[in-house]
C-alpha positions as CSV (number, residue, x, y, z in Angstrom):
1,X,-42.8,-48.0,-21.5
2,X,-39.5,-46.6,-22.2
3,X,-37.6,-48.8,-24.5
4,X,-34.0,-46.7,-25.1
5,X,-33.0,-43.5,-25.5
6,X,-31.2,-41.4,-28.1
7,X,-29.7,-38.1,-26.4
8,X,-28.9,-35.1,-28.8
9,X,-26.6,-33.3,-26.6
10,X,-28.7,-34.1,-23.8
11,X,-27.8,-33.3,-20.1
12,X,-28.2,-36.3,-18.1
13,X,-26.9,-35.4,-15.1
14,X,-28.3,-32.2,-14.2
15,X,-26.7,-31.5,-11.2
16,X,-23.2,-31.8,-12.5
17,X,-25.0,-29.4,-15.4
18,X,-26.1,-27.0,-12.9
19,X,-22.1,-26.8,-11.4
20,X,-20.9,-26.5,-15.1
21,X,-23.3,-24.2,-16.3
22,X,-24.2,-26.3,-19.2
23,X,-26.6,-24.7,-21.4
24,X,-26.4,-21.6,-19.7
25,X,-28.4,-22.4,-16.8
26,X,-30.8,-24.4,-18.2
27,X,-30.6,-27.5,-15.8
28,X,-32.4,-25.2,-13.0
29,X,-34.7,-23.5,-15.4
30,X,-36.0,-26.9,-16.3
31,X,-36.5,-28.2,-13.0
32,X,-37.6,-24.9,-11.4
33,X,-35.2,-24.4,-8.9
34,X,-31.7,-25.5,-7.4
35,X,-31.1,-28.9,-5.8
36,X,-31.0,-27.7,-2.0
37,X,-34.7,-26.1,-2.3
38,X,-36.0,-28.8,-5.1
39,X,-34.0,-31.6,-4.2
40,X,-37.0,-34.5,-5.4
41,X,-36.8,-32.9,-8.9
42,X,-33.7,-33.4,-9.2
43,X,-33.7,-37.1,-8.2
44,X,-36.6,-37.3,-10.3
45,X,-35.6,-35.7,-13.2
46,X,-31.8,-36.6,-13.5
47,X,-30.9,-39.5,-15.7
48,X,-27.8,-40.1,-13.8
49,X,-29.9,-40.3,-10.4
50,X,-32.4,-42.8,-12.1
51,X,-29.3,-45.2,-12.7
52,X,-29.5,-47.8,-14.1
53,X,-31.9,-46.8,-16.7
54,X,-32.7,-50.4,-17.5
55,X,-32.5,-49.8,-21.6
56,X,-29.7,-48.9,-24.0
57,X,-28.8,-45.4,-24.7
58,X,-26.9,-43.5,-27.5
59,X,-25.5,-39.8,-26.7
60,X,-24.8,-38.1,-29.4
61,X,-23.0,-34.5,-29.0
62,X,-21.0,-32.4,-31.4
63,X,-16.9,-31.5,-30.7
64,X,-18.0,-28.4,-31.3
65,X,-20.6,-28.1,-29.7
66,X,-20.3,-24.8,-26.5
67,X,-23.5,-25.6,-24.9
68,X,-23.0,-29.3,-24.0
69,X,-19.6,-30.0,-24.5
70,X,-18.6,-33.5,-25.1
71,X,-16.0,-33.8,-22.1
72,X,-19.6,-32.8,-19.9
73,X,-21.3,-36.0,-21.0
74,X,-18.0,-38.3,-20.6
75,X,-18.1,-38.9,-16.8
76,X,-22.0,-39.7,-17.1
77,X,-21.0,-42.2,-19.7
78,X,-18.0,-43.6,-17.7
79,X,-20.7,-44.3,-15.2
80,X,-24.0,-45.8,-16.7
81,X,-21.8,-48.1,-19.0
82,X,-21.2,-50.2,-15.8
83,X,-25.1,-50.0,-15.3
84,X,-26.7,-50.0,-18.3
85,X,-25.6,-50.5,-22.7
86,X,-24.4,-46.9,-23.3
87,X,-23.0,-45.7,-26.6
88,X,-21.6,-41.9,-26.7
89,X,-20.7,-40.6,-30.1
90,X,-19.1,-37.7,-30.5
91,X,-19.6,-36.0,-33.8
92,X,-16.9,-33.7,-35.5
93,X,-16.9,-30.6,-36.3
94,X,-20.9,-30.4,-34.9
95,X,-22.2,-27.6,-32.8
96,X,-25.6,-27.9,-30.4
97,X,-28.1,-27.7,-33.1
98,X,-26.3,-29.4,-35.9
99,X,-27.8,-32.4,-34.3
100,X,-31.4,-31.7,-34.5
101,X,-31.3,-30.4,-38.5
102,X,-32.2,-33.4,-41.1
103,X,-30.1,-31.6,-43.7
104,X,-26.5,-31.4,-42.0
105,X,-24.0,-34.1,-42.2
106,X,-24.4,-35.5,-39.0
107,X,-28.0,-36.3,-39.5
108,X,-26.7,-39.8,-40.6
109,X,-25.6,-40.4,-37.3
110,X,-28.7,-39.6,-35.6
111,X,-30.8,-41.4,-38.1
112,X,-28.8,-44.3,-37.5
113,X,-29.1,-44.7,-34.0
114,X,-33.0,-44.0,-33.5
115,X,-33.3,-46.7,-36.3
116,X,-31.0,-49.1,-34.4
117,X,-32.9,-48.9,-30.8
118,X,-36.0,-48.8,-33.6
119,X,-35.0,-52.3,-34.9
120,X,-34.2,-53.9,-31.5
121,X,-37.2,-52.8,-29.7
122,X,-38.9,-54.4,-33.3
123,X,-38.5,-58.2,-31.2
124,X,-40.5,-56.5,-28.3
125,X,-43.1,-55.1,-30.2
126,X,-46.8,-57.7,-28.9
127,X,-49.5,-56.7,-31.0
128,X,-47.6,-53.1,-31.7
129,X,-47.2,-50.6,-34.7
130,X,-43.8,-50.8,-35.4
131,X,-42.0,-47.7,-36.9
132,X,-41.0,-48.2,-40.6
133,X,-37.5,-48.1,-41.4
134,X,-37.6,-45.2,-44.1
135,X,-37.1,-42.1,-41.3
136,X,-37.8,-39.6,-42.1
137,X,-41.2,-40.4,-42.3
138,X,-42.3,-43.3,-40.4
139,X,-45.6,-44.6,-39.0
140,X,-46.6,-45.2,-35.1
141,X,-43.8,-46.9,-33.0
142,X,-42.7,-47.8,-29.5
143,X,-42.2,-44.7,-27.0
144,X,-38.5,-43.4,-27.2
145,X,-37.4,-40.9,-25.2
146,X,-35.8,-38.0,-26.8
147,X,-33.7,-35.5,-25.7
148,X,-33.8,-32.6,-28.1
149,X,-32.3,-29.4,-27.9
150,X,-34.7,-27.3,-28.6
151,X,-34.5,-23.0,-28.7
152,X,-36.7,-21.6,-26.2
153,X,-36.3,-18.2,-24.4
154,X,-32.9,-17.6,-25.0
155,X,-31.2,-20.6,-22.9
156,X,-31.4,-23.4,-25.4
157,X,-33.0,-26.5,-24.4
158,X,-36.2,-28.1,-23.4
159,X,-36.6,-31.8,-21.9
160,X,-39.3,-33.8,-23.4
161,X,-40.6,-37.2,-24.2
162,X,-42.0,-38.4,-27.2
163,X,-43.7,-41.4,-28.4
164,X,-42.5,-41.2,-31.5
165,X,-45.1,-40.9,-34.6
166,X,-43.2,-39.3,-37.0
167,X,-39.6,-37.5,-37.6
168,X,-39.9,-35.0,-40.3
169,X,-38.1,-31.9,-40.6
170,X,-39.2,-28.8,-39.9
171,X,-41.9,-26.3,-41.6
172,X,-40.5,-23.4,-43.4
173,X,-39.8,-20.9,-40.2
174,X,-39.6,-23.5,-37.5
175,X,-37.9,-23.1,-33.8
176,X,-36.8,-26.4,-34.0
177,X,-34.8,-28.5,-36.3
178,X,-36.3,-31.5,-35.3
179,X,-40.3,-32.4,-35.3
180,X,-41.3,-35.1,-33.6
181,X,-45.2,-35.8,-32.9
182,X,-45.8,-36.5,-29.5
């Protein structure tokens, strides 16, 4: 079960992606095709279809950032806050992969929201492993769906889900900045 999710200049509405162009085309790539011939992927697949999610959710995006710009993710926030707990922060002077990088500054700001939906979903937790609060390196916890940007085949971004085991940062030569075991 799902307990919250932490979006690192995710696209949660992919339709409104696909009109924007966000992430270069992405949105379609990741579905594998355009809503009028894959219309059930999209419903599917699309946060903003799913609505209401049912948990809390933090977006985090960078004011620099040219691949998911913040004023994308605004009118999907605008719209689950009156659905769901939705926090959007918008991190300055950030691009798109700032966010996945344990080193930059606004690693903080990630780190502090997976450990807040960490330490709620803590009271939840029957019979559980809960994830220690010393991230980078933490031990089994609840599933938390991640949105990470993540370099693939020149358009920038791959969807996945994680039960989260462990955030470390990345071995010497990595794709990603951001490892989390599935």
């Amino acid at each position: 079960r799902v307990h919250g999710v932490v979006s690192l200049a995710g696209i949660p509405d992919l339709i409104a992606g696909l009109q924007r162009n966000i992430c270069r085309g992405a949105c379609h790539e990741v579905v594998g095709g355009l809503p009028d011939a894959m219309p059930q992927r999209y419903q599917h697949a699309s946060p903003h279809a799913l609505l209401p999610l049912g948990v809390p959710q933090w977006h985090l995006v960078g004011t620099e950032d040219q691949l998911v710009p913040a004023a994308y993710l605004t009118p999907y926030v605008e719209v689950a806050t009156h659905h769901d707990e939705v926090h959007l922060e918008i991190l300055p002077d950030a691009g798109h992969f700032e966010l996945i990088v344990p080193t930059t500054a606004v690693w903080a700001a990630v780190r502090h929201a997976v450990l807040a939906l960490v330490k709620r979903t803590q009271g939840n937790t029957k019979g559980q492993t809960r994830m220690s609060q010393s991230l980078p390196h933490g031990r089994d916890g609840e599933a938390i769906l991640v949105s990470v940007p993540v370099p693939c085949a020149d358009k920038g971004l791959e969807l996945t889900a994680y039960s989260v085991r462990s955030c470390v940062a990345p071995a010497s030569g990595s794709s990603s900045g951001l490892a989390l075991g599935a």
